[in-house]
Residue, then its C-alpha position, 0 to 999 in steps of 0.5 A: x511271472x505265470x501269475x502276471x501272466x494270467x492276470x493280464x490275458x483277460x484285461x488284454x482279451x476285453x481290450x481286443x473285443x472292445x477295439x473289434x466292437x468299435x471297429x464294427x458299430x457303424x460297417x456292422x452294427x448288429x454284429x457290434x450289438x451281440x459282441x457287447x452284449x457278449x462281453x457285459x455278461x462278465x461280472x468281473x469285467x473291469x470298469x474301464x473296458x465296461x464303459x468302453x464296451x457300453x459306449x460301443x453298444x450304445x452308438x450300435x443300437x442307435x445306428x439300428x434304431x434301439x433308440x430307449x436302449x440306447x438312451x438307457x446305455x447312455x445313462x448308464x455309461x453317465x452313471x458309472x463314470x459318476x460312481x467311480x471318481x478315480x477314473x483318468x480325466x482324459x477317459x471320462x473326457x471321452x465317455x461324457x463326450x460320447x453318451x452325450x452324443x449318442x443322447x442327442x442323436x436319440x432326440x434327448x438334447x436337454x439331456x445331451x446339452x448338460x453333458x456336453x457342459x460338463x465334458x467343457x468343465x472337465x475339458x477346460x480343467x484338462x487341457x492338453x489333444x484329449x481336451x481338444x478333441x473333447x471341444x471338437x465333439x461338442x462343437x459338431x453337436x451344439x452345431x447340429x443343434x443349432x441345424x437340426x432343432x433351431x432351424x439356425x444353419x448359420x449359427x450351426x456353420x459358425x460352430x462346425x468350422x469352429x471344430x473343423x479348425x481345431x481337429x485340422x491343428x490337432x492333425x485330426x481327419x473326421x469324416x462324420x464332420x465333414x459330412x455335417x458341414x455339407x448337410x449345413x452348407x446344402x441347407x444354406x444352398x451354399x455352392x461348396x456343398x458338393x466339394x466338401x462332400x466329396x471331402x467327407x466320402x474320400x475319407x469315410x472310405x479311407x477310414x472304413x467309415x461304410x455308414x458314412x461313405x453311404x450317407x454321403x453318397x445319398x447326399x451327393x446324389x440330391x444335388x446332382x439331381x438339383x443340376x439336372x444329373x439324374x441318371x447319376x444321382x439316381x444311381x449314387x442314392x440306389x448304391x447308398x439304400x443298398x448299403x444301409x440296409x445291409x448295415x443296417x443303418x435305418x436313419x440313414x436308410x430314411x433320409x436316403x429314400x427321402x432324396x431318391x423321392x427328391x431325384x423321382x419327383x425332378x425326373x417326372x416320376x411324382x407317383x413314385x416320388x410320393x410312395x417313396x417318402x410315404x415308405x420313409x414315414x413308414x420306415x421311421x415309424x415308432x423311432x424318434x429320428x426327428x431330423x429324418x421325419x421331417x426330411x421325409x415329411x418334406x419330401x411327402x409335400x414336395x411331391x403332393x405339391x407338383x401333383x397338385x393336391x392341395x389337401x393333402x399338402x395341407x395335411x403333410x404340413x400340419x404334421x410336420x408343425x406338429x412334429x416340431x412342436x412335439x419335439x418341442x413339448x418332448x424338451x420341455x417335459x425333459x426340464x420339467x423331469x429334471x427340475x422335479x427331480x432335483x426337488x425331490x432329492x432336496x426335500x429328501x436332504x432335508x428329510x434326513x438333516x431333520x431326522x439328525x437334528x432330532x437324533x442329536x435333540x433326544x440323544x441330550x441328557x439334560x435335565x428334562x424340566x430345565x430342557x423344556x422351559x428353556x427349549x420353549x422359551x428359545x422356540x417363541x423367541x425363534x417363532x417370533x423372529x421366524x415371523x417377522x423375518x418370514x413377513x418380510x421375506x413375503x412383502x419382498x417376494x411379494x413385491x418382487x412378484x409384481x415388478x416382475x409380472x409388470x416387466x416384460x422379460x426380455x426387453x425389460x420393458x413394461x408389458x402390455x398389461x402395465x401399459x395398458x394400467x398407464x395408459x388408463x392412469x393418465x390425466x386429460x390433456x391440456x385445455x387447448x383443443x390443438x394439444x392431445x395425448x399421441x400414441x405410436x405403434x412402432x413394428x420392426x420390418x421384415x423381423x419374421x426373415x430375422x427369425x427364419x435365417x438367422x434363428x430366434x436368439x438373433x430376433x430376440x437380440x434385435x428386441x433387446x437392442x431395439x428396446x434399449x435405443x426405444x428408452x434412450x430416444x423417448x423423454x422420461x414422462x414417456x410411457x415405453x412398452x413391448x405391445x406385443x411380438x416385435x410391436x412396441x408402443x410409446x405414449x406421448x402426452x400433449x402434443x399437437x400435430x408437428x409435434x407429433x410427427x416431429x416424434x414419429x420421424x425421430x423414433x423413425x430415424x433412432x431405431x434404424x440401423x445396424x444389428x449384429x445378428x451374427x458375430x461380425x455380420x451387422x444388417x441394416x434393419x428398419x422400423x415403421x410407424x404408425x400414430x393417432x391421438x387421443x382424444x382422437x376429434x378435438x371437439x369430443x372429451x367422452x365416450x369411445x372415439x376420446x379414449x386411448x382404445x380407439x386411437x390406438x385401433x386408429x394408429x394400427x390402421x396408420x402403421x399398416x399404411x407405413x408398412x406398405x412402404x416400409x422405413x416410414x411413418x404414418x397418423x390420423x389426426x381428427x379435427x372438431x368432430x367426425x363429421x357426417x360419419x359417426x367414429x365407427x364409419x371413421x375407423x372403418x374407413x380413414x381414407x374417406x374420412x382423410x378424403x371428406x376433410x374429417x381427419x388429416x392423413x400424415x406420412x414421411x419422409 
């Protein structure tokens, strides 16, 4: 029994420590920090509590802005939870779930997105509140993804009210998400911001959560200003700084300085309002907040802009695109990273099959002669096949090389350059001096808003479905293409006039209508057109004005008309010749020419 005894006391004592270090990362980070570290000295702390203490010092060093220290903690829970398969499901479950986000929040998503689709896997295998809770983890940051880096609040909403539902069946109260449900809401302006922030900041303070009761005070603080409230706001966002750093909560501490430069700038104070967000910047210097730069990047340009310093808002936006796209690149060198050290261990693979391979060749104890005359002969008849397999694979790659580099990924339409390869392949048109080749400009109206408020993925859906009904309202002889952006381009041969704009009205009417750009929320989206033929002048079969290139310039000219309009279409038809005008007097200037009876102008309906 004293045996027992005495085993059991320090197992009991890691556990204590490591309920005290949970309870203190986010009220006192730096005293979390100095207890884990205290605790991970113990060579012989057992694996369990390790990973548990790890994942305290993790979320404690990232709250304090040790943001490669708590990239390598992450790392490290990732690999121990790998070294030690016998470990419960519901325990593993947890760790993933919190290296994952403490790798998010340090700006790693590549990374955090890999773990947050092995913690589903596991989930889905697991079932049971643990596999829930799990769900609701990766919900809240897929949505704050989706917020922080897609710029797609919408799709962000959909994902926390997805988590929000579960932890409400599961009995389950969050305050962090609460909190980023507000911080979404107020992006989308949505009214109930407020009411959910209040939410979040009587929970925080009945779970203790002093981080994000602070968080949220700051938050209220700027739309009481938005209302006019300013004494009020001021003093929630002054209150939140002071705790924050006491905490010290360096994040947070930022975005809340970005609102009081928000709630300065309303009040009339810009000076202030300006030096405050500067002092932001500052603060997050050499960090890789990425979602508290650009608040306080865009606080710096709200207060430039009322002070009227054109320049100098010019500047701020540059930096803040650059910021976006650094972050960007940062993702992208990530995946690079990732692929070329899957690469790497391949070819070590390979290495060591080839090395048992050889080891297995010379450990034979054959007869050395008979060995190699029937080694050889077996090798040139393996060369052999090798060859005409290796040619065959290389005539498919090959030729699948070309398809693909004529297709346009995602719409799976011919690309420009293969378009461009039809277009100079086709044939003169027919004899009668009424008939010509007509080609149509098609661009999607108002795309540009598609991609701001709903995301990117929402306008590449547009394209793909757009794309699909382009190919079913076109005749087979048709040439069909992606032009460029959200322009498509299609190539009718020998048509005349009615027919021509019998076509542009078609395509018109086939390509409006409703898109699903959010499950369960269809919009109305429409198209203009524009078209002009080729040869353009009826009377001229060579040089520039009979050659696709100059209709197509033509077309441009007669879609830029339509989209004035917009849900429209508009041509140029050329009669005999130009006229007085030489054909580069005609492009310049096709109302002139429509006005001196040199061409025809067309629209509808």
């Amino acid at each position: 029994m004293a045996s027992t005894g005495a085993a059991e006391a320090p197992a009991q004592t890691a556990e204590a420590a490591v309920e005290r270090c949970l309870a203190l990362r986010r009220r006192e980070p730096q005293t979390a920090i100095a207890l884990a570290d205290g605790v991970l000295a113990d060579p012989d702390l057992a694996i369990e509590p390790r990973i548990k203490m790890l994942t305290c010092l993790g979320d404690a060093t990232r709250i304090v802005g040790q943001i490669a220290r708590a990239i390598d903690v992450a790392n490290e829970v990732q690999a121990l939870v790998d070294t030690h398969p016998d470990l419960p499901p519901a325990f593993v479950l947890r760790a993933l779930s919190h290296a994952g986000a403490t790798l998010h929040s340090a700006g790693r998503t590549y990374q955090a997105e890999q773990l947050y689709a092995r913690v589903n896997e596991i989930a889905a295998r697991q079932g049971g509140n643990d596999a829930i809770v799990s769900q609701i983890v990766t919900l809240i940051n897929i949505g704050l993804i989706h917020a922080d880096y897609l710029d797609s609040p919408e799709v962000a909403d959909e994902h926390y009210r997805r988590a929000l539902a579960l932890a409400e069946g599961i009995g389950r109260q969050d305050a962090t998400l609460l909190y980023n449900l507000a911080i979404n809401q107020i992006r989308m302006g949505r009214p109930e911001a407020l009411d959910t922030l209040l939410r979040a900041e009587r929970l925080a303070e009945e779970t203790n959560n002093v981080l994000i009761g602070a968080r949220v005070r700051a938050a209220r603080g700027g739309i009481l200003a938005e209302r006019g409230r300013i004494a009020e706001a001021r003093d929630l966002v002054q209150e939140a700084l002071a705790t924050q750093h006491a905490l010290p909560d360096p994040e947070g501490e930022a975005a809340s300085r970005a609102v009081l430069s928000a709630v300065q700038r309303l009040s009339g104070d810009k000076m202030a309002a300006l030096r405050t967000a500067e002092e932001a910047l500052q603060a997050l210097e050499g960090t890789s907040s990425q979602k508290e730069k650009v608040q306080a990047l865009e606080a710096k340009i709200a207060a430039e802009s009322a002070l009227g310093r054109t320049d100098e808002v010019l500047a701020s936006t540059r930096r803040l695109h650059a910021l976006q796209m650094n972050a960007l690149k940062e993702q992208r060198l990530e995946i690079l990273a990732d692929l070329q050290a899957r690469l790497q261990d391949a070819s070590a693979n390979r290495e060591l099959e080839r090395l048992r391979h050889q080891s297995e060749i010379q450990s034979l104890s054959l007869d050395k002669a008979r060995l190699t005359r029937n080694f050889t002969i077996a090798m040139l008849s393996l060369l052999a096949i090798a060859a005409i397999a290796f040619g065959l694979m290389q005539y498919r790659r090959h030729r699948l090389l070309r398809e693909l580099s004529a297709i346009d990924p995602l719409t799976g339409l011919p690309n420009r350059r293969t378009a461009t390869s039809q277009l100079n392949a086709l044939s003169a048109p027919g004899g009668r001096s009424d008939v010509r080749h007509v080609l149509f400009l098609i661009d999607i109206d108002h795309f540009k808003r598609i991609n701001d408020n709903y995301g990117h993925h929402a306008g590449d859906g547009v394209l793909a479905d757009l794309s699909s009904r382009l190919k079913a309202a076109c005749r087979p002889s048709d040439i069909v293409a992606r032009w460029g952006g959200e322009e498509f381009l299609v190539a009718c041969a020998d048509l005349n006039r009615d027919q021509a704009a019998a076509v542009a009205e078609r395509l018109r009417q086939a390509l409006a209508g409703d898109f699903e750009l959010l499950p369960g929320q269809p919009r109305m989206l429409t198209v203009s057109v524009g078209f002009a033929p080729f040869p353009f002048f009826s009377g001229i079969r060579s040089g520039e004005a009979a050659a696709w290139p100059y209709a197509i310039r033509l077309a441009d000219r007669a879609l830029y008309a339509a989209k004035i309009r917009r849900n429209a279409w508009a041509g140029f038809w050329g009669g005999q010749d130009a006229g007085e005008d030489t054909p580069d007097q005609v492009l310049e200037s096709p109302g002139s020419a429509v006005i001196a009876g040199t061409i025809t102008g067309l629209a509808g309906p």
